[in-house]
N, C-alpha and C positions, 0 to 999 in steps of 0.2 A: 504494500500500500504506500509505506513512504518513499520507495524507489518511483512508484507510478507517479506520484504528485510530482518530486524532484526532477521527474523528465518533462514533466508537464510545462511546469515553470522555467526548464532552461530554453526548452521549443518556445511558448510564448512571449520569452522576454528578447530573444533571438528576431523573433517576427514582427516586435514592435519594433527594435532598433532599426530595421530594414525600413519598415514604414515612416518612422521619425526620420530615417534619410530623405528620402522619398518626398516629407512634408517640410520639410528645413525652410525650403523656399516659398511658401508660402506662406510662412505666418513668422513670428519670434516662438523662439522657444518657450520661454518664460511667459508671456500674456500673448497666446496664440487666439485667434481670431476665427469665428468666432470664440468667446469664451467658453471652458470646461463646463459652466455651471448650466448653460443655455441649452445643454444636449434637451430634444425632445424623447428620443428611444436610446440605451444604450445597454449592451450585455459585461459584466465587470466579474472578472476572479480575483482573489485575495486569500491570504492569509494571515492569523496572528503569528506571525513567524519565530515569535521568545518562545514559541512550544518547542519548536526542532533544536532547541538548543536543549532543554529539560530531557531530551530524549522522546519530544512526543511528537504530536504536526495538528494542523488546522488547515482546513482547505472550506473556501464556499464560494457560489457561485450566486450573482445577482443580475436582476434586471431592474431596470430605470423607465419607468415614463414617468413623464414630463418631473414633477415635482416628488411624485412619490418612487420610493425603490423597496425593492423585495428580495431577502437574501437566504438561499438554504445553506446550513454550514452545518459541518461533521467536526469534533474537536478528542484528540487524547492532548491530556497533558504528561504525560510523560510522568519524570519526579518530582513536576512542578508544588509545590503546596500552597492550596487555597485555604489554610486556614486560615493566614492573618488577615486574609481580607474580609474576615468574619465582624460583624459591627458588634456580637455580643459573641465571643468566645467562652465557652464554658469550661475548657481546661484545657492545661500546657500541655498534657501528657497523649496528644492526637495530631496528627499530619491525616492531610485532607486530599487524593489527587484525585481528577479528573478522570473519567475512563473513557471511551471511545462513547459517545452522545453527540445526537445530532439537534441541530435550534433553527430556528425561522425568524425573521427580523423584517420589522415593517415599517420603513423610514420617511421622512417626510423632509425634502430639501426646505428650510425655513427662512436662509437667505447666501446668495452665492454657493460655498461649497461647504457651510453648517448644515449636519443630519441632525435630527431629533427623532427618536426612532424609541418602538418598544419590540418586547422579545419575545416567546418561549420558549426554553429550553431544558430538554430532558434528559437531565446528567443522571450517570450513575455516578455516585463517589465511592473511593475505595478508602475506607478509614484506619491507619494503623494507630497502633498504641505504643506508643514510641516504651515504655520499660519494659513490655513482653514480645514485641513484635507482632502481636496477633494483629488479624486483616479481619476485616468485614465490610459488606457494600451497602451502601445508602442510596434508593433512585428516591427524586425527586423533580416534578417540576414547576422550574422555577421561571417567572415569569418575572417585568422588569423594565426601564428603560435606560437610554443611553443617549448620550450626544458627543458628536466628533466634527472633524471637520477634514474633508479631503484637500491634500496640498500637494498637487499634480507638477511633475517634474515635467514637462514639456506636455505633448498631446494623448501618452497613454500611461504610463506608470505614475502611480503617487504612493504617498502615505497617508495616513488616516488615524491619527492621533485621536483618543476619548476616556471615558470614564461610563463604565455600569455600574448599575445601581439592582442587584438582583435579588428577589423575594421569594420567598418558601414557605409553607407548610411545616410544620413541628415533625420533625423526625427524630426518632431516636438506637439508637443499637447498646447491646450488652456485652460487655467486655468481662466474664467470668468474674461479676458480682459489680463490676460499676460501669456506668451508663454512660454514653456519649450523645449530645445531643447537638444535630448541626446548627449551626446559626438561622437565624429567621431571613438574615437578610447579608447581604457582602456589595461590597463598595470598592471596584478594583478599578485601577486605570490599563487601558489596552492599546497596541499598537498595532495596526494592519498592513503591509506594504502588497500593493494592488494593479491590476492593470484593468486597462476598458477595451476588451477586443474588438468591440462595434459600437461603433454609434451613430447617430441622425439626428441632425439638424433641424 
């Protein structure tokens, strides 16, 4: 799976550099003409890319008309741990990771290239007990929103800078006599690096 995404991504960002040649002359790089934000149709792939560093990946794919955009995404985090980004932590003694869950995102361009967009997303979490090792999984979904803003590198690739804000359901698991309970809610900042394979004016 993450051999397939990494071939994905070296082909697409190959076929954009071809096409930014291609477009040099027509517009500036930097504030190319028309404007990024002005697409009426566009289809866009990205990733949280800080997962393939954890050992994990993040791949999704979106479409754009006019003002609103829609995004399906698949995430493992790897060794990542989401528990600090828990708003009420109930104990030191747990790491939180991500398992293979996929989410839907439903954005709304609000002005220029600011999203404000909400979520669902249906994580498995894997919960370790960090003084015994023992493991157990948490699914949950969690629902939520977010705002970021895309900061396009010439006419295809950007990044995508933001902040979630995600909500849950009272979950709990037993760890051979005491309890873990995940957070209600987490407040985590995220980075996407992106490209727009198609778009229309």
């Amino acid at each position: 799976m993450k051999k397939c995404i990494a071939f994905f991504i070296v082909i697409a960002t190959m076929t954009l550099q071809l096409k930014a040649q291609s477009d040099s002359l027509k517009s500036p790089f930097w504030k190319p003409n028309p404007r990024n934000y002005t697409v009426k149709q566009a289809f866009e792939v990205e990733s949280l890319f800080p997962m393939f560093l954890t050992g994990g990946y993040h791949f999704a794919l979106g479409y754009r008309y006019k003002k609103i955009r829609f995004r399906a995404s698949v995430i493992n985090g790897g060794d990542y741990d989401a528990e600090p980004a828990g708003l009420k932590n109930t104990k030191a003694d747990f790491k939180r990771f991500y398992k293979t869950s996929p989410g839907f995102f439903l954005g709304y361009n609000a002005w220029k290239n600011l999203e404000l967009y909400t979520f669902m997303e249906m994580h498995t979490f894997g919960i370790e007990q960090k003084s015994s090792g023992i493991k157990r999984n948490i699914r949950t979904n969690d629902f939520g929103g977010g705002i970021s803003y895309q900061f396009f590198l010439g006419r295809y690739v950007y990044l995508q800078p933001g902040v979630h804000l995600y909500l849950r359901s009272e979950h709990s698991v037993d760890f051979n006599g005491t309890t873990y309970t995940i957070p209600r809610a987490d407040l985590a900042p995220v980075i996407r690096i992106g490209a727009r394979l198609w778009r229309k004016y």
